[in-house]
Biopython code that builds the backbone (N, CA, C, O; Angstrom):
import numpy as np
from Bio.PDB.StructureBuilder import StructureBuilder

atoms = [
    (1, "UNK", "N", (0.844, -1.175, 0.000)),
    (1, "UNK", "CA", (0.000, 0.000, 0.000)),
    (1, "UNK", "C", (0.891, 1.241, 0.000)),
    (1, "UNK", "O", (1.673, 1.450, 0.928)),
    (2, "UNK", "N", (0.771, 2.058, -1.037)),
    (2, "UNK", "CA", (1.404, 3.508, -0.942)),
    (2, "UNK", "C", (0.533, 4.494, -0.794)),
    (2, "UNK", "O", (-0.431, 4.505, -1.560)),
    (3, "UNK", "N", (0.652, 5.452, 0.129)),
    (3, "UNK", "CA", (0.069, 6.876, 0.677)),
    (3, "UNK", "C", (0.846, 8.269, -0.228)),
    (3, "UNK", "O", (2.059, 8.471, -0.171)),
    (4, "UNK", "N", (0.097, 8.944, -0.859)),
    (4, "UNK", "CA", (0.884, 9.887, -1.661)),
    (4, "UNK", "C", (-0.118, 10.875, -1.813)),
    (4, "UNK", "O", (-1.116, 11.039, -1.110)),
    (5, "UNK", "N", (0.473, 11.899, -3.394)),
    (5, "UNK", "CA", (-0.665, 12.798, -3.562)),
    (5, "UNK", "C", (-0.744, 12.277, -5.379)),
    (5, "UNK", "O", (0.226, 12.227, -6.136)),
    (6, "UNK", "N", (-1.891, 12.010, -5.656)),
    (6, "UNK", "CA", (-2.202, 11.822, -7.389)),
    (6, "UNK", "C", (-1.697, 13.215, -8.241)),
    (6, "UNK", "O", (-2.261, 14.300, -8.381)),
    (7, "UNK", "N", (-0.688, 12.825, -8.633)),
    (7, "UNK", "CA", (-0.279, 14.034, -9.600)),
    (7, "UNK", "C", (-0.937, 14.656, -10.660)),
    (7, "UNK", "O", (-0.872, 15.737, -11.245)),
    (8, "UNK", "N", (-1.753, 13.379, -10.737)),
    (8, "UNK", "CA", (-2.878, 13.758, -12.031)),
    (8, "UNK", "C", (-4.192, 15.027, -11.972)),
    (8, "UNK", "O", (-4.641, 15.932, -12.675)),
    (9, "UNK", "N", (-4.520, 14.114, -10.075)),
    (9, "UNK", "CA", (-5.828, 15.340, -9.425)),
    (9, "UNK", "C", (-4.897, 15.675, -8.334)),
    (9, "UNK", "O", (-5.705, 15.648, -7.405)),
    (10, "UNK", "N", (-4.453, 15.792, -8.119)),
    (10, "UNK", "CA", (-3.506, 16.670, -7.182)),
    (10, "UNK", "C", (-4.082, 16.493, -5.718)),
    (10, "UNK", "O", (-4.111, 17.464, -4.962)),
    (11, "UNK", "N", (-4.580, 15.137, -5.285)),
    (11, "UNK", "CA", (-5.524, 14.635, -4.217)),
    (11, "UNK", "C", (-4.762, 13.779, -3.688)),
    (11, "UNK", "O", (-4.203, 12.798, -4.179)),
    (12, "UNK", "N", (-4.765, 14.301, -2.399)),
    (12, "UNK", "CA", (-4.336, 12.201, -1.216)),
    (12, "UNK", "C", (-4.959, 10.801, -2.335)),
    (12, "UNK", "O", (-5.943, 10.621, -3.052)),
    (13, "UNK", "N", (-4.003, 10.206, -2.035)),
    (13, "UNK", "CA", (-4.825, 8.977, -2.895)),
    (13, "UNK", "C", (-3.861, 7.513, -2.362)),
    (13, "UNK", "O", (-2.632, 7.455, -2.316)),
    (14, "UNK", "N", (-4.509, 6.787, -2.122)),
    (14, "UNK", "CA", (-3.880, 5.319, -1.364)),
    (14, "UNK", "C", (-3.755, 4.029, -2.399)),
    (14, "UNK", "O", (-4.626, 3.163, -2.319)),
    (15, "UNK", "N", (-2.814, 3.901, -3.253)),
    (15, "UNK", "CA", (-2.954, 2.455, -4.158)),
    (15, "UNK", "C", (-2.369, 1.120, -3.344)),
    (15, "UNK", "O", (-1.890, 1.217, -2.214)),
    (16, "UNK", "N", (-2.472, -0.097, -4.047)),
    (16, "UNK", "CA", (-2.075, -1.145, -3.675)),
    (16, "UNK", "C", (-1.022, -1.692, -4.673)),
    (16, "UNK", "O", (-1.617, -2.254, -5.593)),
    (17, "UNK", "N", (0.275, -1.732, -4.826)),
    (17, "UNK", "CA", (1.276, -2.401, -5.223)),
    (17, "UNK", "C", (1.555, -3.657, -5.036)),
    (17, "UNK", "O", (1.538, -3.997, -3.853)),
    (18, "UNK", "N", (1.956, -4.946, -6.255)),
    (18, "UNK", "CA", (2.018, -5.768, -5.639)),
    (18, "UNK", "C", (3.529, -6.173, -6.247)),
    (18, "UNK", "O", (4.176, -5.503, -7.053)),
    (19, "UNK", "N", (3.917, -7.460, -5.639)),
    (19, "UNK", "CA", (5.687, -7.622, -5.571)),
    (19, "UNK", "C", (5.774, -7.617, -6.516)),
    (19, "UNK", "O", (6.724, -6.853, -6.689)),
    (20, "UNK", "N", (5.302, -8.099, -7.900)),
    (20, "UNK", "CA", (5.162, -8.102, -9.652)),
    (20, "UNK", "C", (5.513, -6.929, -10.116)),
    (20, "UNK", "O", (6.513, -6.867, -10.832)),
    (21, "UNK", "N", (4.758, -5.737, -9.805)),
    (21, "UNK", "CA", (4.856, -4.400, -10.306)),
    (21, "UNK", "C", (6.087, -3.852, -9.569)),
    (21, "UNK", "O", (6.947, -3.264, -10.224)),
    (22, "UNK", "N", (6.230, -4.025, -8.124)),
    (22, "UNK", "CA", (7.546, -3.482, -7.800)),
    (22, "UNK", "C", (8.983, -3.971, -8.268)),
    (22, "UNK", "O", (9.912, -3.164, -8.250)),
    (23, "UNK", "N", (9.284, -5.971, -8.906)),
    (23, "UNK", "CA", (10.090, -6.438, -9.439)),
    (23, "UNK", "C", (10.623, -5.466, -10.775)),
    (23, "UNK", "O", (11.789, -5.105, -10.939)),
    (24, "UNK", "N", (9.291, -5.096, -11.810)),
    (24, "UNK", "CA", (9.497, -4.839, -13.237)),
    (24, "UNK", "C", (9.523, -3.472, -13.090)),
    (24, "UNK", "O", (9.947, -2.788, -14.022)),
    (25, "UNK", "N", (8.932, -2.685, -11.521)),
    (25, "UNK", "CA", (9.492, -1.208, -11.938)),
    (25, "UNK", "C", (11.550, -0.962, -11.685)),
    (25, "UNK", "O", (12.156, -0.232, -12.470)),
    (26, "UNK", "N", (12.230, -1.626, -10.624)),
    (26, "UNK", "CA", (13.044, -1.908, -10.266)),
    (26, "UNK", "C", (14.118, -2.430, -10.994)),
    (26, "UNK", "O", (15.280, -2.033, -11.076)),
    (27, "UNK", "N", (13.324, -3.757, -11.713)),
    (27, "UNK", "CA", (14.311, -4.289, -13.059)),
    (27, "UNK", "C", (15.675, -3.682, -13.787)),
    (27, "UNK", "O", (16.771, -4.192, -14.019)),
    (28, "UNK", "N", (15.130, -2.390, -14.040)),
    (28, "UNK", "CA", (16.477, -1.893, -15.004)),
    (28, "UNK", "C", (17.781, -1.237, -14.021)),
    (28, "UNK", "O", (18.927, -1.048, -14.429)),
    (29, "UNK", "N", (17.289, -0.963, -12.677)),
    (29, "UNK", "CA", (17.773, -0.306, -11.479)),
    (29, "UNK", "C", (18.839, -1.393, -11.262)),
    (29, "UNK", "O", (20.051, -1.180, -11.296)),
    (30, "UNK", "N", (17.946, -3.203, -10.917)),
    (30, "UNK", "CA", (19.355, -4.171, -10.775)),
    (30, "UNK", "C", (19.927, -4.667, -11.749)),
    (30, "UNK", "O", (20.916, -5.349, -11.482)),
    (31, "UNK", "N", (19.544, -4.520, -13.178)),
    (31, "UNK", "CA", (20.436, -4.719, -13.872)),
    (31, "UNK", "C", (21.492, -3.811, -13.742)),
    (31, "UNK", "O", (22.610, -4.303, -13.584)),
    (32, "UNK", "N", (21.401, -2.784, -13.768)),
    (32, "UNK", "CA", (22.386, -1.905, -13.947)),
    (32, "UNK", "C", (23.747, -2.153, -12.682)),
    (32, "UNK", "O", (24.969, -2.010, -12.650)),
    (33, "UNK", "N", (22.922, -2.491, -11.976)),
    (33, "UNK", "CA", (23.916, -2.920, -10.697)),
    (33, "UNK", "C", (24.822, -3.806, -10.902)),
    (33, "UNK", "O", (25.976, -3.829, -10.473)),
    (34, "UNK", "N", (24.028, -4.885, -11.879)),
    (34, "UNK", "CA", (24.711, -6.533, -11.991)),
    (34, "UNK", "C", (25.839, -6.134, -12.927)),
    (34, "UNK", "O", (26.949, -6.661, -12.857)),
    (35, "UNK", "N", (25.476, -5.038, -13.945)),
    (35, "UNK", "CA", (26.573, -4.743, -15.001)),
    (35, "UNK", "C", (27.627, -4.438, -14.526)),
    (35, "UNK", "O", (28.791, -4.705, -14.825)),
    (36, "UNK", "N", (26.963, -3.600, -13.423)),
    (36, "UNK", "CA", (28.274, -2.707, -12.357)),
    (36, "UNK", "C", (29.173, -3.475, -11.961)),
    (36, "UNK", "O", (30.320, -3.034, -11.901)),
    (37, "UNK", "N", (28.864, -4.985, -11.541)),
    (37, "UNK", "CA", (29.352, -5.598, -10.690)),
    (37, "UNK", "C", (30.288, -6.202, -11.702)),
    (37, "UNK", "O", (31.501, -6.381, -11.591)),
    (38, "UNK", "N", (29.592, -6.445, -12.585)),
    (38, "UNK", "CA", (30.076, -7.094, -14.219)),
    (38, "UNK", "C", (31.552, -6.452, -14.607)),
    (38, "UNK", "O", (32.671, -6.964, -14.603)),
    (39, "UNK", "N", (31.173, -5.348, -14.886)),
    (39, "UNK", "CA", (32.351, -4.543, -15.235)),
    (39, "UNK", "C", (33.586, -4.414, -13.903)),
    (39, "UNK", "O", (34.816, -4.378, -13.866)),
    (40, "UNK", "N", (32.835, -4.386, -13.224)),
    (40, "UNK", "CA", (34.261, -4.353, -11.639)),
    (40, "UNK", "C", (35.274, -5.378, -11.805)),
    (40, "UNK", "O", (36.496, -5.328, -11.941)),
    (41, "UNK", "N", (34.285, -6.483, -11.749)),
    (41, "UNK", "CA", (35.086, -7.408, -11.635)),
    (41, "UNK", "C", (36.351, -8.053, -13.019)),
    (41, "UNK", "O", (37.379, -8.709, -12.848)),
    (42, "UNK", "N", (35.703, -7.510, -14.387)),
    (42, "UNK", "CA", (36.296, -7.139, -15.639)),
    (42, "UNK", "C", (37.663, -7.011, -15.193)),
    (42, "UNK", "O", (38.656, -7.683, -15.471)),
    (43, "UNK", "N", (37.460, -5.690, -14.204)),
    (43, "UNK", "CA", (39.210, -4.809, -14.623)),
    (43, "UNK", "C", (39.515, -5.463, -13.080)),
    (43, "UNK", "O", (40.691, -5.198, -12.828)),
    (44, "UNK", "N", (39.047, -6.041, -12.216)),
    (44, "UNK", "CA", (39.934, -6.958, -11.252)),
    (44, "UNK", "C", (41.282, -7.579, -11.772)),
    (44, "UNK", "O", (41.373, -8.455, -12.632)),
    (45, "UNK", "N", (42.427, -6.900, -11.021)),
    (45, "UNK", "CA", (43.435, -7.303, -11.230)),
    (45, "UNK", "C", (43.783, -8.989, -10.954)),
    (45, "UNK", "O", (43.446, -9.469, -9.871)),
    (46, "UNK", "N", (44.343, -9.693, -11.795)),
    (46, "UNK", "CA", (44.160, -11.458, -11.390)),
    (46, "UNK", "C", (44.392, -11.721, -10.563)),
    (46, "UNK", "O", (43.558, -12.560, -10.224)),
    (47, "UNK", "N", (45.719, -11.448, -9.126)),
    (47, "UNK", "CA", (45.975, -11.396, -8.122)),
    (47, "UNK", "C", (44.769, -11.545, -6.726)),
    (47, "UNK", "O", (44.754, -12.261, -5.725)),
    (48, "UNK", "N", (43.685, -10.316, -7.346)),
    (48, "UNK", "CA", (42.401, -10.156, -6.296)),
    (48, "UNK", "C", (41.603, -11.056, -6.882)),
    (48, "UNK", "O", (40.555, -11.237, -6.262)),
    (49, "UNK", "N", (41.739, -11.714, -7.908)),
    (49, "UNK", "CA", (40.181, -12.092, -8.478)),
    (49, "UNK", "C", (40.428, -13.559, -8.101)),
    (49, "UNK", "O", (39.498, -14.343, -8.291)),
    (50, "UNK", "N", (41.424, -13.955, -7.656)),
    (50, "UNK", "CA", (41.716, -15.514, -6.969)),
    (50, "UNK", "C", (41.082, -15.456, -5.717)),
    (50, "UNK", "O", (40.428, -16.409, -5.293)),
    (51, "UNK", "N", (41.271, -14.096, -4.910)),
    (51, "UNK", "CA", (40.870, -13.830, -3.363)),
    (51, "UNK", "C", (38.992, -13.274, -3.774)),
    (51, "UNK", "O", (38.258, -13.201, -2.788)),
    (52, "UNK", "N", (38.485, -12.997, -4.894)),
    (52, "UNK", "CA", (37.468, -12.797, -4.787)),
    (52, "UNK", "C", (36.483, -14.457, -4.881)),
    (52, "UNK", "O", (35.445, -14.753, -4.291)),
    (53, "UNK", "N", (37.225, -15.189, -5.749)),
    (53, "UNK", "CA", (36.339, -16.637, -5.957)),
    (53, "UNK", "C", (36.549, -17.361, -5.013)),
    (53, "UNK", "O", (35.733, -18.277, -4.919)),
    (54, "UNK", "N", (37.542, -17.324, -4.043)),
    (54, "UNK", "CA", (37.582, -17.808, -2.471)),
    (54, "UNK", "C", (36.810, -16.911, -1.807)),
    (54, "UNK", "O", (36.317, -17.594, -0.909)),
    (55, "UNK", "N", (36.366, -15.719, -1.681)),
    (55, "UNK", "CA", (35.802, -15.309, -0.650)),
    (55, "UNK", "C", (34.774, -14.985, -0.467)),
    (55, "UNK", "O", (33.971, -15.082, 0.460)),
    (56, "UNK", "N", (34.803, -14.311, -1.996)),
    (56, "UNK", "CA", (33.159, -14.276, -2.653)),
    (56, "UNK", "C", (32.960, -12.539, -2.899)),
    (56, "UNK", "O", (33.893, -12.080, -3.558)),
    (57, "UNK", "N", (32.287, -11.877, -2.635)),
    (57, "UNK", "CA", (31.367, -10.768, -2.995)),
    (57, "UNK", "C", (30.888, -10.367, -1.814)),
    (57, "UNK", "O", (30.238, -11.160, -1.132)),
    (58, "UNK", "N", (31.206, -8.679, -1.256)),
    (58, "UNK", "CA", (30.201, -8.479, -0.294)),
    (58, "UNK", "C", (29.549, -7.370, -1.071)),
    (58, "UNK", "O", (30.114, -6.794, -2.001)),
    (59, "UNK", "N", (28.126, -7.047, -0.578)),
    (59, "UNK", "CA", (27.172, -5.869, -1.346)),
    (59, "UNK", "C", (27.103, -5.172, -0.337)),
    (59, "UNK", "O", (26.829, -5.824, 0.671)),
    (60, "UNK", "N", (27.277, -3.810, -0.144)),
    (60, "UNK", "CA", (26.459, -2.952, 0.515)),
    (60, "UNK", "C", (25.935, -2.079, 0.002)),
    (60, "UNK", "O", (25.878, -1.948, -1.221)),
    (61, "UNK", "N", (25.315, -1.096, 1.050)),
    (61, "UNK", "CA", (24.084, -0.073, 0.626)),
    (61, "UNK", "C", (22.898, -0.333, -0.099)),
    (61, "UNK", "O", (22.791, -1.349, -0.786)),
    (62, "UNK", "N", (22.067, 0.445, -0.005)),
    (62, "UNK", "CA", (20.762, 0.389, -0.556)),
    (62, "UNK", "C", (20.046, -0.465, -1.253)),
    (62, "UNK", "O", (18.856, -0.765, -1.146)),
    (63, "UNK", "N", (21.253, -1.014, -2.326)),
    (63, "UNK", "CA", (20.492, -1.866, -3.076)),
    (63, "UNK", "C", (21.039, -3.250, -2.894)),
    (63, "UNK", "O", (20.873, -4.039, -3.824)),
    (64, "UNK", "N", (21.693, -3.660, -1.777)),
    (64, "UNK", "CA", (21.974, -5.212, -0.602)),
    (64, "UNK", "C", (20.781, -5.230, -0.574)),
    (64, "UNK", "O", (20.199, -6.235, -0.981)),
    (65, "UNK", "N", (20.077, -4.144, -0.093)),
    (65, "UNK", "CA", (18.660, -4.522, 1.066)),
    (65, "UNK", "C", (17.471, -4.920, 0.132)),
    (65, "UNK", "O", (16.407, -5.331, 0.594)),
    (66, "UNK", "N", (17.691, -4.787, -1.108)),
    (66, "UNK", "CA", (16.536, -5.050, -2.393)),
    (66, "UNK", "C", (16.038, -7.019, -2.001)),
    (66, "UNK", "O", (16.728, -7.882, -1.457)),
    (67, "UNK", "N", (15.495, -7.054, -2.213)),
    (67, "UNK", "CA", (14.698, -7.890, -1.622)),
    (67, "UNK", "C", (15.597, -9.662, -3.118)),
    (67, "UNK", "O", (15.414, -9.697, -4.335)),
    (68, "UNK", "N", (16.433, -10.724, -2.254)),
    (68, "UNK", "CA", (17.177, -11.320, -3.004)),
    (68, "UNK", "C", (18.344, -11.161, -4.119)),
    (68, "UNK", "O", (18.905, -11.886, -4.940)),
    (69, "UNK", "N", (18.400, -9.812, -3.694)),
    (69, "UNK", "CA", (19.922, -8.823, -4.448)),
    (69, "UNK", "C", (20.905, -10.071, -4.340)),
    (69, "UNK", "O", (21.374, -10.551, -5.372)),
    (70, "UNK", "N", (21.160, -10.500, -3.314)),
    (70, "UNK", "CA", (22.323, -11.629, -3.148)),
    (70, "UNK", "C", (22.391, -13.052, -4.097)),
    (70, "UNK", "O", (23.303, -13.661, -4.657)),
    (71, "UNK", "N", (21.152, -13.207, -3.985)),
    (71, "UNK", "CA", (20.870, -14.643, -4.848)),
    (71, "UNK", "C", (20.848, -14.237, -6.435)),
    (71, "UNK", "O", (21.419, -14.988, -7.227)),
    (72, "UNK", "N", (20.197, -13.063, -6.902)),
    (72, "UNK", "CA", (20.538, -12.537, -8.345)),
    (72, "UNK", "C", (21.862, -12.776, -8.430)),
    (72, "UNK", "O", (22.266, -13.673, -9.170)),
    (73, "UNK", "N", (22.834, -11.909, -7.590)),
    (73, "UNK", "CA", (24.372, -11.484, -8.178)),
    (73, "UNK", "C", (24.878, -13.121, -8.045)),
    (73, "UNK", "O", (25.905, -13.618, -8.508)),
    (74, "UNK", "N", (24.202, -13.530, -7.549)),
    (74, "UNK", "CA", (25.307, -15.167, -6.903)),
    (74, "UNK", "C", (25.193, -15.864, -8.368)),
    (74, "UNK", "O", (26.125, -16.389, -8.976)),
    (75, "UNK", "N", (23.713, -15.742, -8.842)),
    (75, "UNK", "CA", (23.571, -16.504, -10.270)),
    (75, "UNK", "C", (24.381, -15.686, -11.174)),
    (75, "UNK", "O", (25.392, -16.077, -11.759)),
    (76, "UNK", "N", (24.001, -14.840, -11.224)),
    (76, "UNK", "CA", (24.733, -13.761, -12.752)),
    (76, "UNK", "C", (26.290, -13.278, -12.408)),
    (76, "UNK", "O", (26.897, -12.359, -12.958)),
    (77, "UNK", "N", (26.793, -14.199, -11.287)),
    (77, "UNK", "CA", (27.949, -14.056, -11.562)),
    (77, "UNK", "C", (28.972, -15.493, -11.006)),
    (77, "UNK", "O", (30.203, -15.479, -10.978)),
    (78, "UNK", "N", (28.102, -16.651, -10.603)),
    (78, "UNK", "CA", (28.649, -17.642, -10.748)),
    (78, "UNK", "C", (29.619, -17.391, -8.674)),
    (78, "UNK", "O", (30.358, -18.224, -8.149)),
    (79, "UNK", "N", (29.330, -16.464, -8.261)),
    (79, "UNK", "CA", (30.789, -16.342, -7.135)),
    (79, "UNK", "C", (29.737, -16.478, -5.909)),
    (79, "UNK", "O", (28.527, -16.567, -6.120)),
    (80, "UNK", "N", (30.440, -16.489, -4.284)),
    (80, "UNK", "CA", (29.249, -16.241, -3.580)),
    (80, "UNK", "C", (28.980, -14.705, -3.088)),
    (80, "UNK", "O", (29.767, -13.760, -3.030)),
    (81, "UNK", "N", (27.944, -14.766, -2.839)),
    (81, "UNK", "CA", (27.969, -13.248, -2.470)),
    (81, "UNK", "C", (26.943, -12.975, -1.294)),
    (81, "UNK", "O", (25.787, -13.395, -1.257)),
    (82, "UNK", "N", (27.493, -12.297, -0.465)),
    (82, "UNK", "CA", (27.285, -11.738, 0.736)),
    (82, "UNK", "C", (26.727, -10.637, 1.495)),
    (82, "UNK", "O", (27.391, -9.639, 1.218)),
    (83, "UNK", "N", (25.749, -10.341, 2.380)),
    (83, "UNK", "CA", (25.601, -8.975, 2.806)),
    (83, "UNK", "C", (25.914, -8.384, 3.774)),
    (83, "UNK", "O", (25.690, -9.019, 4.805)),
    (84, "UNK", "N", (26.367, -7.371, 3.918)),
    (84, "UNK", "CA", (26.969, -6.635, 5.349)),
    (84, "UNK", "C", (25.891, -6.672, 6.238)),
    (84, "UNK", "O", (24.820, -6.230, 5.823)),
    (85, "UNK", "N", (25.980, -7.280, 7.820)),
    (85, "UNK", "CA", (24.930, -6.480, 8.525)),
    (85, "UNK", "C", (24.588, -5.700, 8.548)),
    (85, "UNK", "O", (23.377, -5.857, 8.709)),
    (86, "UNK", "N", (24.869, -4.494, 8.479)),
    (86, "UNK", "CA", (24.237, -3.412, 8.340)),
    (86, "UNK", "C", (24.208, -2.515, 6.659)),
    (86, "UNK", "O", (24.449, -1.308, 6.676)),
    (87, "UNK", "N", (24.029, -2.923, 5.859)),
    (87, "UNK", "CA", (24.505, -2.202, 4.776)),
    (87, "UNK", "C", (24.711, -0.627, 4.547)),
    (87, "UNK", "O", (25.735, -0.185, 4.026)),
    (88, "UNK", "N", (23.810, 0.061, 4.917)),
    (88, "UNK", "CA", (23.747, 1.502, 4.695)),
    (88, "UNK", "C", (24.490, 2.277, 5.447)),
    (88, "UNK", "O", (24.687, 3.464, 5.187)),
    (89, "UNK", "N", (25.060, 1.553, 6.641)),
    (89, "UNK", "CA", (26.146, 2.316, 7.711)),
    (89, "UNK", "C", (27.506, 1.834, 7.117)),
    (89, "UNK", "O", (28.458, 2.615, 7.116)),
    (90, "UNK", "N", (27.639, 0.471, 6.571)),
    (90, "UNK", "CA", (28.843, -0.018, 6.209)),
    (90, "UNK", "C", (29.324, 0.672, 4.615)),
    (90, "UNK", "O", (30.422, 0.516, 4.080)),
    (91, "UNK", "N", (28.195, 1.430, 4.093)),
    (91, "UNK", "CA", (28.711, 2.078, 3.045)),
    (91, "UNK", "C", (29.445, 3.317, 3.227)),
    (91, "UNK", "O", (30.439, 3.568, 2.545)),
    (92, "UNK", "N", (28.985, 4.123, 4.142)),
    (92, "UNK", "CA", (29.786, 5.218, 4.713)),
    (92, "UNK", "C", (30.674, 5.255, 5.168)),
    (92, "UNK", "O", (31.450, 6.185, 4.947)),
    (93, "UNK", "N", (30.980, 4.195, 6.066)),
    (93, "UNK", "CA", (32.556, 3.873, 6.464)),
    (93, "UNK", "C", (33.316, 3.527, 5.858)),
    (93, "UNK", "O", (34.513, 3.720, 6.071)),
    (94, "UNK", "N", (32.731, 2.767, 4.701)),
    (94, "UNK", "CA", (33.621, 2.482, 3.669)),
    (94, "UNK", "C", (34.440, 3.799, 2.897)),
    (94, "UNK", "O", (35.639, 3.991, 2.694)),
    (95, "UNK", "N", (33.135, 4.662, 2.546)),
    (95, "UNK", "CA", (33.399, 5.460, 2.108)),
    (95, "UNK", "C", (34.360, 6.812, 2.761)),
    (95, "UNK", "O", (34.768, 7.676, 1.984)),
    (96, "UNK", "N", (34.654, 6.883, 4.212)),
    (96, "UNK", "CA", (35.235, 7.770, 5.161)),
    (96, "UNK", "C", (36.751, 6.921, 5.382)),
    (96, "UNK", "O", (37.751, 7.480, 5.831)),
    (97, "UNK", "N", (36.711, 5.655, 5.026)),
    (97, "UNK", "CA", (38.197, 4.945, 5.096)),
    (97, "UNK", "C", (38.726, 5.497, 4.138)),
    (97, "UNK", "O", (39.839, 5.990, 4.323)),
    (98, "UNK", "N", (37.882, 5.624, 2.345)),
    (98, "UNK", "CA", (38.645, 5.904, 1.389)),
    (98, "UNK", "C", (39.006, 7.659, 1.228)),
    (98, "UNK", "O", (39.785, 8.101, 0.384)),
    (99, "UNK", "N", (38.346, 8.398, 2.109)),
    (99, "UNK", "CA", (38.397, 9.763, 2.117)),
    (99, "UNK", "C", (39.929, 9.561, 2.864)),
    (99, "UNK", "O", (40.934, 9.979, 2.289)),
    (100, "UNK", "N", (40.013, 8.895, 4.170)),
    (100, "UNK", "CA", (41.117, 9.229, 5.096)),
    (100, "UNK", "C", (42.262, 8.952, 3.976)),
    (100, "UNK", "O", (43.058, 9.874, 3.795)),
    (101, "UNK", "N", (42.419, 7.775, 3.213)),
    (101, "UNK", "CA", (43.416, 7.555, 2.654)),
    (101, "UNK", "C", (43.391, 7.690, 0.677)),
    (101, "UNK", "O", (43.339, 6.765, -0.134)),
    (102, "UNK", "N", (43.436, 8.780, 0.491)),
    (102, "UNK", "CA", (43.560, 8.828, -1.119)),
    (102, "UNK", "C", (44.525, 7.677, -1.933)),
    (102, "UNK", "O", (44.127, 7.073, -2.929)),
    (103, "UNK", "N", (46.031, 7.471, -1.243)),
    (103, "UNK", "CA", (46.406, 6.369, -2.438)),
    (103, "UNK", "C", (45.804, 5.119, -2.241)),
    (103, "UNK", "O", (45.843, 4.413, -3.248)),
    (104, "UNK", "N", (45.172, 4.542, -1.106)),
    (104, "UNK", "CA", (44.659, 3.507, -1.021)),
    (104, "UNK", "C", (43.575, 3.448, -2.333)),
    (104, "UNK", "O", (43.565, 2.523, -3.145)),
    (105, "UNK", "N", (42.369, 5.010, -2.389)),
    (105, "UNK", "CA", (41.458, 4.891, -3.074)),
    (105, "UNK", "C", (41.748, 5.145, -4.817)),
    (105, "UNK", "O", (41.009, 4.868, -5.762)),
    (106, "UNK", "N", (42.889, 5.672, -4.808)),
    (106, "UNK", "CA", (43.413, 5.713, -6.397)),
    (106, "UNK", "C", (43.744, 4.390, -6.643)),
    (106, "UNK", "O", (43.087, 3.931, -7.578)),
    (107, "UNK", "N", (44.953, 3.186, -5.871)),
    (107, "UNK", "CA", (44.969, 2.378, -6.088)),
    (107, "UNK", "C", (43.981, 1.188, -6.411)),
    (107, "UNK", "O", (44.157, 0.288, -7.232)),
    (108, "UNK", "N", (43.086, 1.357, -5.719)),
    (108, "UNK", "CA", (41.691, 0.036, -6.303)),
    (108, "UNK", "C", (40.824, 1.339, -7.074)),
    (108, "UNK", "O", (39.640, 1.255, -6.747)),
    (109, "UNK", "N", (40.982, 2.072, -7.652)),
    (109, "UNK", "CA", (39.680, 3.224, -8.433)),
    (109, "UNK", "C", (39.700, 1.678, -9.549)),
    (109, "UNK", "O", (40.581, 0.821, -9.606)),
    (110, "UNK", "N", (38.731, 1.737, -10.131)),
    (110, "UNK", "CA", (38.514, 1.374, -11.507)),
    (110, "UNK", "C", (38.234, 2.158, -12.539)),
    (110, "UNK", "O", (37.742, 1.781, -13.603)),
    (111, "UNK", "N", (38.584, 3.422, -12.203)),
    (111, "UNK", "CA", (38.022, 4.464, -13.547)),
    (111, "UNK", "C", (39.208, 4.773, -13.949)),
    (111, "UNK", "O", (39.357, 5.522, -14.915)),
]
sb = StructureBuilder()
sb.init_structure("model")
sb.init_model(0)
sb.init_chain("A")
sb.init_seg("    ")
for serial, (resi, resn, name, xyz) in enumerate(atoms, 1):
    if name == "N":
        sb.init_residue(resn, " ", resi, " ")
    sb.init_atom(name, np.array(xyz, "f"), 0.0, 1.0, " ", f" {name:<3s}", serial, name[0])
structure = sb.get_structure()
């Protein structure tokens, strides 16, 4: 059930969503992710990509929490893959480790 305003009549209005419509609105959102993941792992240097098929894949942020994110990437990429307990806090720290240290974050950049 979503609570909003109809953009159409510009009125409160309450619909019912069901997991079908939320899968196929979402769809192009995890593909794009899987590509992401696709392409990462592309320019993985061979060294890490031995330590990635032993260890597997962790996901965080927002789109970990998508409802079987883990079991998609595990198929469409053959590795295992994992979620942070907390995802949305573990992305920020991630992200405040790579602020503290720039050559760390130039060294793994992929761009």
């Amino acid at each position: 059930e979503i609570k909003g305003r109809d953009l159409r009549e510009g009125i409160p209005k309450t619909i019912v969503v069901d997991d079908q419509e939320i899968r196929e609105a979402l769809e192009d959102v995890v593909s794009s992710i899987i590509n992401a993941v696709r392409i990462a792992l592309e320019k993985t240097p061979p060294e890490l990509s031995a330590d990635i098929i032993d260890r597997g894949v962790v996901i965080t942020g927002g789109g970990a929490m998508l409802k079987n994110m883990d079991k998609r990437l595990r198929v469409e990429t053959q590795l295992p893959v994992f979620i942070t307990d907390d995802p949305l806090t573990t992305v920020v720290l991630g992200a405040g480790i790579m602020l503290d240290d720039i050559d760390l974050l130039k060294k793994i950049s992929l761009i």
